[in-house]
N, CA, C and O of each residue as an XYZ file, in Angstrom:
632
protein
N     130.270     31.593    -94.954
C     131.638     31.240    -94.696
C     132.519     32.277    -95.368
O     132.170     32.728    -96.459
N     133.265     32.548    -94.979
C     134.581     33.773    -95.016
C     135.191     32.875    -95.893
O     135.651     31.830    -95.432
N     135.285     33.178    -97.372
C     136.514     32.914    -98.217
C     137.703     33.239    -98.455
O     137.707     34.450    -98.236
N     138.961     32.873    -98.837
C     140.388     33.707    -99.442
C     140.048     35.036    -99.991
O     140.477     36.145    -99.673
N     139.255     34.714   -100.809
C     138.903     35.927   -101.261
C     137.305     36.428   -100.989
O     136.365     36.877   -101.645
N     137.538     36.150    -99.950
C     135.843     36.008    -99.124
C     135.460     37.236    -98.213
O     134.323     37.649    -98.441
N     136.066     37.828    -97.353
C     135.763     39.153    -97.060
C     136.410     39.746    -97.543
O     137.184     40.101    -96.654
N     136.856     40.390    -98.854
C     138.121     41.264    -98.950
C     138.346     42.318    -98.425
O     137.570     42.823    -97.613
N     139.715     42.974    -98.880
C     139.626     44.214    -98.329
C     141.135     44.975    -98.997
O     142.175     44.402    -99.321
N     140.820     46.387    -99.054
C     141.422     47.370   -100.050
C     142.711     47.700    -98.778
O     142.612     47.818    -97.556
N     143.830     47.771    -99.651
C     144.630     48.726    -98.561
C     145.261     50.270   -100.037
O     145.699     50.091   -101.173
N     145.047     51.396    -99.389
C     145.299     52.166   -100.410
C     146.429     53.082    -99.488
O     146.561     53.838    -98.526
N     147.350     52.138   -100.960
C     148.560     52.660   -100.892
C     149.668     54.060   -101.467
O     150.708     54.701   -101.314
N     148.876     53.919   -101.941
C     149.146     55.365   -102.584
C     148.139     56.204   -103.197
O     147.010     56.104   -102.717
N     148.357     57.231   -104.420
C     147.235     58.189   -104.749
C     146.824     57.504   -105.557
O     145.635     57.544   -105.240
N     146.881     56.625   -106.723
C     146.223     55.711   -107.472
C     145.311     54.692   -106.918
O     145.678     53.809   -106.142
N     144.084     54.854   -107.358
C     142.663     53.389   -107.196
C     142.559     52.806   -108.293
O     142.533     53.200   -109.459
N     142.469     51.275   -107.536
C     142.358     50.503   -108.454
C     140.759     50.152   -107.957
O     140.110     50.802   -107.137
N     140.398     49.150   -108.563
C     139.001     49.004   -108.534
C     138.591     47.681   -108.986
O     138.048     47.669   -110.090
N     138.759     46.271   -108.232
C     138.446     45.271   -108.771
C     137.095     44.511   -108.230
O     136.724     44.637   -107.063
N     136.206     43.489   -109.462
C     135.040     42.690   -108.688
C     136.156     41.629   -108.513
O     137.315     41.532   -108.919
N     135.122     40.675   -107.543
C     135.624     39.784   -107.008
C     134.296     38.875   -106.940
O     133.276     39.551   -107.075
N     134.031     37.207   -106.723
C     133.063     36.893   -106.177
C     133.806     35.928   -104.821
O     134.816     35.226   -104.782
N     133.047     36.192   -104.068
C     133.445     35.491   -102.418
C     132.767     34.283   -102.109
O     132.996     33.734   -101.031
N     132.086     33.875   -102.794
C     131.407     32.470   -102.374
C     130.421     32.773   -101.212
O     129.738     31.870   -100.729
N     130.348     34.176   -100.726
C     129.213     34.432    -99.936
C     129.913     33.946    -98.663
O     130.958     33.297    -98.646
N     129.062     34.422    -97.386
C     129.237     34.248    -96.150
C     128.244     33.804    -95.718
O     127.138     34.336    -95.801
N     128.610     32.328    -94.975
C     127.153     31.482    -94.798
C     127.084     31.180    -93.252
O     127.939     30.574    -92.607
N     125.828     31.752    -92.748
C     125.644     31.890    -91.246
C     124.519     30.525    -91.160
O     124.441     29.813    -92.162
N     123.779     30.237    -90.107
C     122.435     29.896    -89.674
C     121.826     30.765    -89.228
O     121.676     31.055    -88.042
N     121.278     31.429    -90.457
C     119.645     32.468    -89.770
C     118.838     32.026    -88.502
O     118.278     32.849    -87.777
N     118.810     30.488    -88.249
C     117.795     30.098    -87.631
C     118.955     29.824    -86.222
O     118.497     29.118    -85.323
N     119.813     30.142    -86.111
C     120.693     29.791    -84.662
C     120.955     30.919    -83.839
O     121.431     32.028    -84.085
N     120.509     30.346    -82.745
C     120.659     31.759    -81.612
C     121.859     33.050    -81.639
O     123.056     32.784    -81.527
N     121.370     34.413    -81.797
C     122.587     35.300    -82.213
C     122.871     35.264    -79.827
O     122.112     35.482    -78.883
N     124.331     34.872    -79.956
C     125.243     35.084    -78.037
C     125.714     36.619    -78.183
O     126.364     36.829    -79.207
N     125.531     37.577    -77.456
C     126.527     39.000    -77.318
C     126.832     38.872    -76.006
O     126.035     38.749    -75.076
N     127.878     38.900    -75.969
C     128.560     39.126    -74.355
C     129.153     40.957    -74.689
O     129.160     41.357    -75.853
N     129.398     41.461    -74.063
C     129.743     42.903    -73.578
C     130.095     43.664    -72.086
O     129.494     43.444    -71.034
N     130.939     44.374    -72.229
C     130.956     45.083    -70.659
C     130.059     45.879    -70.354
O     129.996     46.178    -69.162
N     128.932     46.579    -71.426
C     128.049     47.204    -70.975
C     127.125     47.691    -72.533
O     127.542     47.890    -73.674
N     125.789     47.755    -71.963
C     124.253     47.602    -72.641
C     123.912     48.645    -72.407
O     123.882     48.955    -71.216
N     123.508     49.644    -73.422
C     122.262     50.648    -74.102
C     121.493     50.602    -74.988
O     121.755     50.380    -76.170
N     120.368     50.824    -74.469
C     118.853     50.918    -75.137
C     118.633     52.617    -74.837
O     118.887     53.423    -73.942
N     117.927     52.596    -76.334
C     117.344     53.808    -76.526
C     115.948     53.329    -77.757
O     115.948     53.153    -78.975
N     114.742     53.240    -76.555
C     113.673     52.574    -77.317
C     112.838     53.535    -78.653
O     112.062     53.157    -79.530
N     113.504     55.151    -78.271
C     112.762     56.406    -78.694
C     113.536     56.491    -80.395
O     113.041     57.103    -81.340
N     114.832     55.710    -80.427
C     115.468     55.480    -82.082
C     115.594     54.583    -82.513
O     116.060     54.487    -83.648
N     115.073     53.093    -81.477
C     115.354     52.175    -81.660
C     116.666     51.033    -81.905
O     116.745     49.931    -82.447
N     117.568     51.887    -81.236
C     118.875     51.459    -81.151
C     119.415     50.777    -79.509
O     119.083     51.229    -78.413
N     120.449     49.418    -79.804
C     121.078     49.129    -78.676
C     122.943     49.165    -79.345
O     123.310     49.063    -80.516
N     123.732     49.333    -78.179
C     124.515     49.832    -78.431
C     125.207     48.826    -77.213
O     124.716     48.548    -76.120
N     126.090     48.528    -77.603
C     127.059     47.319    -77.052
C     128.481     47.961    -76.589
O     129.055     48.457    -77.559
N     129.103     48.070    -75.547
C     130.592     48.828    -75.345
C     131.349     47.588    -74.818
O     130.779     46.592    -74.371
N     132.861     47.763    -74.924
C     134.016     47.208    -74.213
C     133.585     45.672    -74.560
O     132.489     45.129    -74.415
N     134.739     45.184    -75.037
C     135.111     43.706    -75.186
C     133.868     42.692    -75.771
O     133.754     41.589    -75.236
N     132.784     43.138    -77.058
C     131.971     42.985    -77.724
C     132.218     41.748    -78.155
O     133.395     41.731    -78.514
N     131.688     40.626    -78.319
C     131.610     39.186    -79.178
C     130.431     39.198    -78.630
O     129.844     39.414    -77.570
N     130.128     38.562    -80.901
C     128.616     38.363    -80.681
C     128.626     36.691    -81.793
O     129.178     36.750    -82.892
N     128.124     35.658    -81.431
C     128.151     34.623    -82.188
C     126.953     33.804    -83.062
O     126.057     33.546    -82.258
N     126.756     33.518    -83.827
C     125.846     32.554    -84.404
C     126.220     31.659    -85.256
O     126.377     31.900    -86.453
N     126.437     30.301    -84.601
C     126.295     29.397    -85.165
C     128.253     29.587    -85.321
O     128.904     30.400    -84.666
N     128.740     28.767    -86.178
C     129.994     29.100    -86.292
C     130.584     30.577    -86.360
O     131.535     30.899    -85.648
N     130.140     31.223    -87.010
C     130.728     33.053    -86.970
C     130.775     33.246    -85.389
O     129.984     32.958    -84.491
N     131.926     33.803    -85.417
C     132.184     35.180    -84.605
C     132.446     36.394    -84.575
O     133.634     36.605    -84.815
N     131.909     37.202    -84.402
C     132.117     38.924    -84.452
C     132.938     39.208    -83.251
O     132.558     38.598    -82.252
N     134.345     40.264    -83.035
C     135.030     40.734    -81.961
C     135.180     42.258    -82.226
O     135.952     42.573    -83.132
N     134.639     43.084    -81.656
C     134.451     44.703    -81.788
C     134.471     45.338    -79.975
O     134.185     44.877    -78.870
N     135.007     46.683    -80.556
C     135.014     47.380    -78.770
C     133.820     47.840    -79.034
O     133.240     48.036    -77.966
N     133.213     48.090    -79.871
C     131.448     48.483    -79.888
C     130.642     48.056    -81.222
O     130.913     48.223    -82.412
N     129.936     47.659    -80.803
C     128.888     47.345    -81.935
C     127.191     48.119    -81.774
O     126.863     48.370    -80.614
N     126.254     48.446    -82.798
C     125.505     49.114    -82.844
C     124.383     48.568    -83.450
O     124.394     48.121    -84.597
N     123.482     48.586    -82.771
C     122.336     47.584    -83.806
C     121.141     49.017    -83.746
O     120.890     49.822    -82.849
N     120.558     48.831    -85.267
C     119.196     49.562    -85.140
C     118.365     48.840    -85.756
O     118.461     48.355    -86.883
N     117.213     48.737    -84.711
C     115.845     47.941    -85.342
C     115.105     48.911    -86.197
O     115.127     50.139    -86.282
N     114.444     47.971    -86.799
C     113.142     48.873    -88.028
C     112.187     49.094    -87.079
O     111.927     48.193    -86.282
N     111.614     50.158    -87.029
C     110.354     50.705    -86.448
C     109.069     49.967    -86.776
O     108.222     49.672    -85.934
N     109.004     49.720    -87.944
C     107.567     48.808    -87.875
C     107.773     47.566    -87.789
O     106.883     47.093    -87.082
N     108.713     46.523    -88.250
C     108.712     45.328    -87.791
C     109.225     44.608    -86.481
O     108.792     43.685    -85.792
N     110.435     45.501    -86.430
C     111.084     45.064    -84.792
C     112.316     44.603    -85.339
O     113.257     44.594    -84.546
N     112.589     44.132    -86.768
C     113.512     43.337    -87.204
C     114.981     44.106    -86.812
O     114.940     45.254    -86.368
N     116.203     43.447    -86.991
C     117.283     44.558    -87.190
C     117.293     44.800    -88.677
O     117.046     43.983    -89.565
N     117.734     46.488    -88.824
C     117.709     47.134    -89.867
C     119.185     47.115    -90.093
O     119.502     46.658    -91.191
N     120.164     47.499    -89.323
C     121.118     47.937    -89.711
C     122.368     47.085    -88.814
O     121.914     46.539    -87.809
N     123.663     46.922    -89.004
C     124.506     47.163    -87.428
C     125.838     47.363    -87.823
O     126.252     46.761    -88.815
N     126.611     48.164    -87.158
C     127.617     48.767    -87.204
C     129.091     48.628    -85.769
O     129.201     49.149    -84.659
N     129.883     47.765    -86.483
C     130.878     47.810    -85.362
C     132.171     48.252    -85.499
O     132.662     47.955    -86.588
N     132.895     48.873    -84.742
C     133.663     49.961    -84.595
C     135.063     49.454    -83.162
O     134.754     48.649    -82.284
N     136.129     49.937    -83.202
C     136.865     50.085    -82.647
C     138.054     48.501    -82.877
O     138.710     48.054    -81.936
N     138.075     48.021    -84.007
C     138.927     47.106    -84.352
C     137.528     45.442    -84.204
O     137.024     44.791    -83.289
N     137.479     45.458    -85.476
C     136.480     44.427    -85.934
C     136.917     43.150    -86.386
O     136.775     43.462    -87.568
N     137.266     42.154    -86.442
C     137.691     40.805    -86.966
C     136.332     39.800    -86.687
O     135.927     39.448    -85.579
N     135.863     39.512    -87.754
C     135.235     38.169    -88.400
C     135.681     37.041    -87.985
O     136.897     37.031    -87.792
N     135.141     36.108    -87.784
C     135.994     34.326    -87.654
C     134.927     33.203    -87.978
O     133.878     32.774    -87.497
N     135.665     32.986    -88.932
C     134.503     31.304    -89.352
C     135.765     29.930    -89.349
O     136.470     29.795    -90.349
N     135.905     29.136    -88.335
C     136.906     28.574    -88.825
C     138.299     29.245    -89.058
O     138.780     30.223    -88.486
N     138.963     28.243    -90.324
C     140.343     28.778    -90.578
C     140.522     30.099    -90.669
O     141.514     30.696    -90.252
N     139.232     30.768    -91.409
C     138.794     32.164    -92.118
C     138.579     33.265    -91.415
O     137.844     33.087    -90.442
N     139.040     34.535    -91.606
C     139.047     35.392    -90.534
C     139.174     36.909    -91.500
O     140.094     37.165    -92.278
N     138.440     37.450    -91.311
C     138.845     39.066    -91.619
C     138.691     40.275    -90.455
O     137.833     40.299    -89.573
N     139.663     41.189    -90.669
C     139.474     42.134    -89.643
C     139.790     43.885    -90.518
O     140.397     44.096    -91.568
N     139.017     45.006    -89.462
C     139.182     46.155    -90.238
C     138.777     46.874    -88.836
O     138.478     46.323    -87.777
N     138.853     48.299    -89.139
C     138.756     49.134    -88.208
C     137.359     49.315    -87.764
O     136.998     49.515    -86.604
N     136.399     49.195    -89.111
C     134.942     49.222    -88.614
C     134.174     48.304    -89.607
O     134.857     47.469    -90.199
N     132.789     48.354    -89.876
C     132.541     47.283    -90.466
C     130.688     48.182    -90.058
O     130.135     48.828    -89.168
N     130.449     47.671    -91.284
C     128.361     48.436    -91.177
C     128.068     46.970    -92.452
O     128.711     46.474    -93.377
N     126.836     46.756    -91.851
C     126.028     45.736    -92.277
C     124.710     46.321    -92.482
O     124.057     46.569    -91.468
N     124.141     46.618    -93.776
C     122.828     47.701    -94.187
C     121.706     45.310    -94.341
O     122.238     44.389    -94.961
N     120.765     45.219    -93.826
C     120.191     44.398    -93.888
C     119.114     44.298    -95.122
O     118.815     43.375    -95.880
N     118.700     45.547    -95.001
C     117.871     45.999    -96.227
C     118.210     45.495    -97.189
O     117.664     44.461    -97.572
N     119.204     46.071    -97.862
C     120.394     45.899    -98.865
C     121.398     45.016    -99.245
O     121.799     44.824   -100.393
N     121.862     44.375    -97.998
C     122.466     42.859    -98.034
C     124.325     43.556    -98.375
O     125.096     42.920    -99.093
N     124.606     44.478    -97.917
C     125.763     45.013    -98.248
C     126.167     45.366    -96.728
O     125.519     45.976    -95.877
N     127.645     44.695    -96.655
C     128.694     44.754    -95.422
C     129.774     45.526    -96.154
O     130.423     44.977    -97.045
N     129.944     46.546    -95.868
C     131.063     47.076    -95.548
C     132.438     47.346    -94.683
O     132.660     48.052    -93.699
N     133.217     46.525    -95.435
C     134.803     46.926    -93.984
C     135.743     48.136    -94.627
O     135.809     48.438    -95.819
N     136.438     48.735    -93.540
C     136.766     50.010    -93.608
C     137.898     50.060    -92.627
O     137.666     49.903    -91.428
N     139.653     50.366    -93.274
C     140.239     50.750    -92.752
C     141.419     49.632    -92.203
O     141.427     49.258    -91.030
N     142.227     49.242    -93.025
C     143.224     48.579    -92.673
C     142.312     46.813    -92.763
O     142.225     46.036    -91.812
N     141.816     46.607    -94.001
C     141.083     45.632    -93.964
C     141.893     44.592    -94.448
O     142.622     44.712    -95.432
N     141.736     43.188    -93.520
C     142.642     42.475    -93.674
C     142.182     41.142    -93.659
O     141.697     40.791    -92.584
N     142.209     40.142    -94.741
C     141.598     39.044    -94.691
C     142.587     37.711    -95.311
O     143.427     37.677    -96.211
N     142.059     36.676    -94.385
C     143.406     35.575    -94.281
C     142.248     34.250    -94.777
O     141.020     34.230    -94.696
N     143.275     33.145    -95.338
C     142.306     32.136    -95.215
C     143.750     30.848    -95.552
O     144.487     30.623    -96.512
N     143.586     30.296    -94.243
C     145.055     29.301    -94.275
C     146.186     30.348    -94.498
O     146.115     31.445    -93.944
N     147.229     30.014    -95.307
C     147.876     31.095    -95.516
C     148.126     31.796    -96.357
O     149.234     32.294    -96.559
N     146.636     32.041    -97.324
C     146.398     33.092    -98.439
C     146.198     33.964    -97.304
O     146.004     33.628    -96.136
N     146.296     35.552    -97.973
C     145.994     36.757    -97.618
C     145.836     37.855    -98.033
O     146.869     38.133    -98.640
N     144.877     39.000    -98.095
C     144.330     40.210    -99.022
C     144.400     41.344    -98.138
O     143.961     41.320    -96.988
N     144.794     42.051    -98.522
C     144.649     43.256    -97.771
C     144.261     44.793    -98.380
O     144.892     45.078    -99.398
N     143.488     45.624    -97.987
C     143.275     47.085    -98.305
C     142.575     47.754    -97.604
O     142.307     47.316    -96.486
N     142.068     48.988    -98.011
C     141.496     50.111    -97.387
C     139.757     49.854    -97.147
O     139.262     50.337    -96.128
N     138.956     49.159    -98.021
C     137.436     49.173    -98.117
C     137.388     48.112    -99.030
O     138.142     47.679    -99.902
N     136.188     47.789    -98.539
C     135.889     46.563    -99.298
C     134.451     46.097    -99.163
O     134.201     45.516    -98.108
N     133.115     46.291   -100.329
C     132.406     46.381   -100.228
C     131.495     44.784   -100.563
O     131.718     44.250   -101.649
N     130.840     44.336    -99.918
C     130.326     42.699   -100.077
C     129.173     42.956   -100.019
O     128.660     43.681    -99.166
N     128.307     42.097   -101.402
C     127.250     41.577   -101.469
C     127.067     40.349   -100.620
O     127.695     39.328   -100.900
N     126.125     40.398    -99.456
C     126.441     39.023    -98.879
C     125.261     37.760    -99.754
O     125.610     36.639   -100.127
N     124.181     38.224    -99.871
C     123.671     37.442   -100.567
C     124.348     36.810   -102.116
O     124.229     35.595   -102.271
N     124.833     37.370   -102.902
C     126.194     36.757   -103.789
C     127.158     36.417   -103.873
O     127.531     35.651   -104.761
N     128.134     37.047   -102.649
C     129.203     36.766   -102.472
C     129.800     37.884   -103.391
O     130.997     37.958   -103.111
N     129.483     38.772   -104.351
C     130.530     39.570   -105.164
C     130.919     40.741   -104.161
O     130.326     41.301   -103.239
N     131.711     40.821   -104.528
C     132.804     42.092   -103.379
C     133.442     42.928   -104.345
O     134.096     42.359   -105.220
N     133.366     44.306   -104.349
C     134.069     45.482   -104.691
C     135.032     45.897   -103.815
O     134.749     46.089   -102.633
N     136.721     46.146   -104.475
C     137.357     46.196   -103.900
C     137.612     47.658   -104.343
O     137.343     48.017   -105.489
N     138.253     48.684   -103.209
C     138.898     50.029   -103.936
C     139.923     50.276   -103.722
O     140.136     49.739   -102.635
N     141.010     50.887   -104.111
C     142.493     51.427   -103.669
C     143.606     50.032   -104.031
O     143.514     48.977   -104.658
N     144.374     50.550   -103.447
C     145.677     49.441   -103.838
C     145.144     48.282   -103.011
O     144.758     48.366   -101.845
N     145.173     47.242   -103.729
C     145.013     45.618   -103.201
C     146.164     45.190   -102.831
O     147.026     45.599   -103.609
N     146.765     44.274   -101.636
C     147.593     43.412   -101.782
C     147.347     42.074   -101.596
O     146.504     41.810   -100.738
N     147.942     41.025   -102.266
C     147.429     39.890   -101.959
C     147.950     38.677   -102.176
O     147.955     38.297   -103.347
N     148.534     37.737   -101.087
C     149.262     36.333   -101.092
C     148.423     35.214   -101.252
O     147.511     34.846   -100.512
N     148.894     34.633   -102.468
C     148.262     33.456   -102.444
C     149.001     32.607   -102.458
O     150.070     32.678   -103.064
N     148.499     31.273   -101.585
C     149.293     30.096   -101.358
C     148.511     28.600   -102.364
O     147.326     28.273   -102.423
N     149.476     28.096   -102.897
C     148.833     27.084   -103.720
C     149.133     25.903   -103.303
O     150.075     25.660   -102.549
N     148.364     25.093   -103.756
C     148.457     23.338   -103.358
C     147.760     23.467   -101.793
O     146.910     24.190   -101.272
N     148.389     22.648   -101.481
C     147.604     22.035    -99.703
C     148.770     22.560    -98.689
O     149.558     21.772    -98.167
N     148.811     24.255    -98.415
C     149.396     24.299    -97.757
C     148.504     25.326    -96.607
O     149.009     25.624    -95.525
């Protein structure tokens, strides 16, 4: 699940970085629920092991939604598993109320680290964070933030 401070993200505003942890409460999918990709068009390339998704990209499991003009998956060569995936051309997250969006976004599986990149912008009700990069442990939930942060928070039950 996408927290307030659950996908973050850096906006760098000037020549000064700042550099804060954060913990996000993690992003909680169902491993075990069918991953849906709809797309305007499908490439396979079995020789690198990559498929490659173009035009009007949503891909879903379970409550999450992914919205990208391309997304990029590469499988591992010896297991078949996905290794990597990478989406590009204006990316937004959605769990519920919770939503983050950025220009691109890489998910290393190995490693358990999502990266968003580029006008990264994350809402939850009507808290909101914004910056340039923003690096997430998904298995912990801790997130490294870089560059100028901005960030609204709303208190009580609003």
């Amino acid at each position: 699940m996408i927290r307030c401070i659950a996908l973050s993200a850096i906006l760098l505003a000037s020549p000064v970085m700042a550099q804060t942890n954060i913990n996000l409460g993690g992003i909680t999918t169902d491993p075990s629920a069918p991953v849906e990709v709809a797309a305007d068009s499908l490439s396979v390339d079995q020789d690198t092991g990559t498929a490659i998704f173009e035009g009007n990209v949503v891909i879903g499991q379970g409550d999450l939604r992914i919205a990208a003009g391309r997304a990029q998956v590469v499988y591992d060569a010896g297991s078949g598993d996905i290794a990597s995936f990478e989406a590009s051309g204006g990316v937004t997250f959605a769990n519920g109320s919770e939503a983050a969006e950025a220009q691109s976004a890489s998910y290393d599986l190995q490693n358990g680290n999502l990266v968003l990149i580029g006008d990264v912008i994350l809402t939850q009700g009507a808290s909101a964070l914004s910056a340039d990069r923003m690096t997430i442990d998904v298995e912990t939930g801790n997130a490294q933030m870089e560059g100028r942060v901005r960030t609204v928070f709303q208190q009580g039950n609003q």
